[in-house]
N, C-alpha and C positions, 0 to 999 in steps of 0.2 A: 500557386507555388507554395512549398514548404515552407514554412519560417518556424514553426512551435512542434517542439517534440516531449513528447509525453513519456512519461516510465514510470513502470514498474518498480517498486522498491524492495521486497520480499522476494530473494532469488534471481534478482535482476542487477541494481546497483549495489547492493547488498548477498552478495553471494552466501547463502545459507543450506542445510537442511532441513526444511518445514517440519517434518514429523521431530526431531529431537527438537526445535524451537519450542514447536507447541507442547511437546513436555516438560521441558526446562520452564518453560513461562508458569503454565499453570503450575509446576509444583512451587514455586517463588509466591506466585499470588494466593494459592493455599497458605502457607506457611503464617504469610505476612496480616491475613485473615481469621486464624481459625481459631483465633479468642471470640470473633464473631460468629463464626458458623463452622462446624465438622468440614474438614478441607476434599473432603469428596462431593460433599453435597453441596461446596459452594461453585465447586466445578460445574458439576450438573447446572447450578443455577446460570452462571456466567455464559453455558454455552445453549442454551433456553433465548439467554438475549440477545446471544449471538445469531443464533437462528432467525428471531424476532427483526433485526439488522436485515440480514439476507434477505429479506420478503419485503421489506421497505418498500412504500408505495408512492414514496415521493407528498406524503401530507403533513411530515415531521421531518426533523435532524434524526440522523441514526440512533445518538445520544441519547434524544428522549423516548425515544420505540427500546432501547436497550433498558435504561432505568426503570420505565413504567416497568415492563413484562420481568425485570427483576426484581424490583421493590413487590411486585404480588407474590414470590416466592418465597422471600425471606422471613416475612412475617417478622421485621421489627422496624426502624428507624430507618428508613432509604438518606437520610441524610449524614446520618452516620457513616452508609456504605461511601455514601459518595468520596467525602473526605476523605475516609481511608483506601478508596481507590487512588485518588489524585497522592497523598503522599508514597503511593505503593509505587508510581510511575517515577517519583525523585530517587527512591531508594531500592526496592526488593529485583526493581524491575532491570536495572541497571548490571543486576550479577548474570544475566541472559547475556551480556556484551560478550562473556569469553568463549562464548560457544558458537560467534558467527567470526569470519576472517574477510577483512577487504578484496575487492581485486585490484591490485596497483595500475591496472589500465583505468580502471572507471574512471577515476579522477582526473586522466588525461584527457581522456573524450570530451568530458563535460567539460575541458576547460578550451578544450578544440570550439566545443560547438558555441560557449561563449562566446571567444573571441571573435570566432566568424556571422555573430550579432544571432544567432537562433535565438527567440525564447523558450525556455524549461520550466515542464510541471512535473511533479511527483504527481502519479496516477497510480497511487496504493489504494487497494480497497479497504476504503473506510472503516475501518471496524475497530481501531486504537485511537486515543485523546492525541489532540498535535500534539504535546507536550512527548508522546512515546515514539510518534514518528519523528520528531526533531531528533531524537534521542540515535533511531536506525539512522537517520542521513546522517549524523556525525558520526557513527561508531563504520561507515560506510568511508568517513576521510572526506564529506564534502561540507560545504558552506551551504544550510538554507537559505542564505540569503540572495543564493545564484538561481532562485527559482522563483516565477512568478503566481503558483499556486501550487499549494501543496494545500492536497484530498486530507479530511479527518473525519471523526465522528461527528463533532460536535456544529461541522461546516456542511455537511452533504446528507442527501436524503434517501439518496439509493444505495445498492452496492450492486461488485460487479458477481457476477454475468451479466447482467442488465445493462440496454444500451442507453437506459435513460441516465445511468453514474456517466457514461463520457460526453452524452450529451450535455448534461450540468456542470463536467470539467470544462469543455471546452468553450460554454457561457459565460464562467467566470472570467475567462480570460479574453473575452468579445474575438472568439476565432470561429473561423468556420472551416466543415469538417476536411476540406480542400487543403487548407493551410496545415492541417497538423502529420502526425505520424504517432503510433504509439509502438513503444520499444517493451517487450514483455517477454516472460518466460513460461507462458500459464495458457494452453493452448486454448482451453475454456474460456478464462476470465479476461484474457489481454484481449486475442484474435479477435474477439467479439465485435471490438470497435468499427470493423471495416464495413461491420452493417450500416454505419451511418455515413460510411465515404471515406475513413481516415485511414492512409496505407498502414502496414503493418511490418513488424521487424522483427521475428522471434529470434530471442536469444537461444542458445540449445545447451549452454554449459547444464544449466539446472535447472532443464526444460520438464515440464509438470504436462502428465498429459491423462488425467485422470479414466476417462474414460473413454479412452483410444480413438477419439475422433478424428479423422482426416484434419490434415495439417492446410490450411489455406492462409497464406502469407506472404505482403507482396516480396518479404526479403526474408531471410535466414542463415544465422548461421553464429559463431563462438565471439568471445569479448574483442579475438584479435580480429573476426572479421570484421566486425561491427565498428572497430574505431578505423580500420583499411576504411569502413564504406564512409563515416565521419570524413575521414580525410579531403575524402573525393565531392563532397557537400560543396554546393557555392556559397562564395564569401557573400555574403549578406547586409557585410558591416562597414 
C-alpha cells in the first residue's frame, strides 16, 4: 500500500522554465565568482562537475565527485571556491527567485496529503547544496520541514537517471519500493523510478521530455488533476 510519495522539485512543485533557470543561475554565479575565475571559464568548469555528478558511481557524495573534478580545473585554492560557493547560495543565488512563480495548488496538495498522514520527500536530483534546495522549497510556498527527506549533493551518491538515486531515496526513509509513488515532470529522470517497483505520476504542466521517449506512467496528467487524484488517496491518518 502507498503511504510515501516522492517529488520532483525543479518543474514539479516549483513550476519553472529549466533553460532560463540555468541561465539566470549560471550568469549570478559568474558574476558572484569572477574576481576568481573569467565567468565563462568558471562555467565551463562548474558544468565538468556537474558532469562528474551525473556518472556518480555510488563510492562518494556528489559533493566530493563535484569539488575533486573542479578543484583539478581551477588551478588554485579549492577552499577558497568552496566558501565562496556556500556564501553565493545565501546571497547571488537568491536573485534566480524572481524568475520562477508558485503554483497555488501545490501547497494544497501537500497539505491534503499531510493531513491524510502520507509521508513526503523531495526527490530533486542532487546536483545543489541543501542549503539551495531549502531555498526552491520556500520560494515554492512550502515548509521543509513537512518532508521527511529531502535529496542534496552533499547527502546522496547518485543522480537521476539512475535507478540506484531512488533506490538510496527510498533507503533513507526505510520504505520499500511497493510503499512509494514518485510525482515528476522529467520523463527521463522521474519515470525511471518504476524500474524498481515504485508507481509513477507525471506531471504534464512542464513536462520535459528530452528525447522523445515513450511516456510509461502509472498516472498522468496537470496540477488540477493530480490534486483531484490526492483528493481521492486514503486517509491514512
Amino acid at each position: 500500500m502507498i503511504d510515501t510519495i516522492l517529488f520532483d522539485l525543479d518543474g514539479t512543485l516549483l513550476p519553472m522554465d529549466m533553460d532560463e533557470f540555468t541561465r539566470i543561475y549560471f550568469g549570478e554565479i559568474g558574476k558572484a565568482l569572477q574576481d576568481l575565475t573569467e565567468p565563462d571559464k568558471l562555467i565551463t568548469y562548474v558544468w565538468e562537475g556537474t558532469k562528474a555528478m551525473l556518472g556518480n558511481d555510488g563510492n562518494k557524495t556528489n559533493k566530493q565527485v563535484f569539488m575533486e573534478t573542479f578543484g583539478q580545473l581551477i588551478g588554485g585554492d579549492l577552499a577558497v571556491y568552496e566558501q565562496r560557493f556556500d556564501e553565493f547560495y545565501d546571497d547571488g543565488f537568491l536573485n534566480v527567485r524572481e524568475y520562477v512563480e508558485p503554483h497555488p495548488g501545490v501547497k494544497d496538495f501537500i497539505a491534503t496529503l499531510k493531513k491524510k498522514g502520507y509521508s513526503l520527500v523531495i526527490a530533486t536530483n542532487p546536483l545543489f547544496p541543501r542549503k539551495a534546495v531549502l531555498h526552491r522549497i520556500e520560494w515554492a510556498e512550502l515548509n521543509p520541514d513537512d518532508f521527511d527527506y529531502i535529496s542534496c549533493y552533499e547527502d546522496n551518491t547518485y543522480c537521476k537517471p539512475h535507478v540506484e538515486f531512488y533506490q538510496e531515496v527510498i533507503n533513507k526513509v526505510n520504505k520499500n519500493p511497493d510503499q512509494c509513488m514518485m510525482v515528476g515532470n522529467d520523463v527521463q529522470e522521474d519515470l525511471v523510478a518504476s524500474k524498481l517497483g515504485i508507481q509513477t505520476y507525471l506531471i504534464t504542466d512542464h513536462m520535459l521530455n528530452r528525447h522523445d521517449i515513450p511516456i510509461e506512467s502509472n498516472y498522468q496528467g496537470n496540477y488540477e488533476d493530480f490534486a483531484k487524484f490526492v483528493e481521492g488517496l486514503p486517509d491514512l491518518s
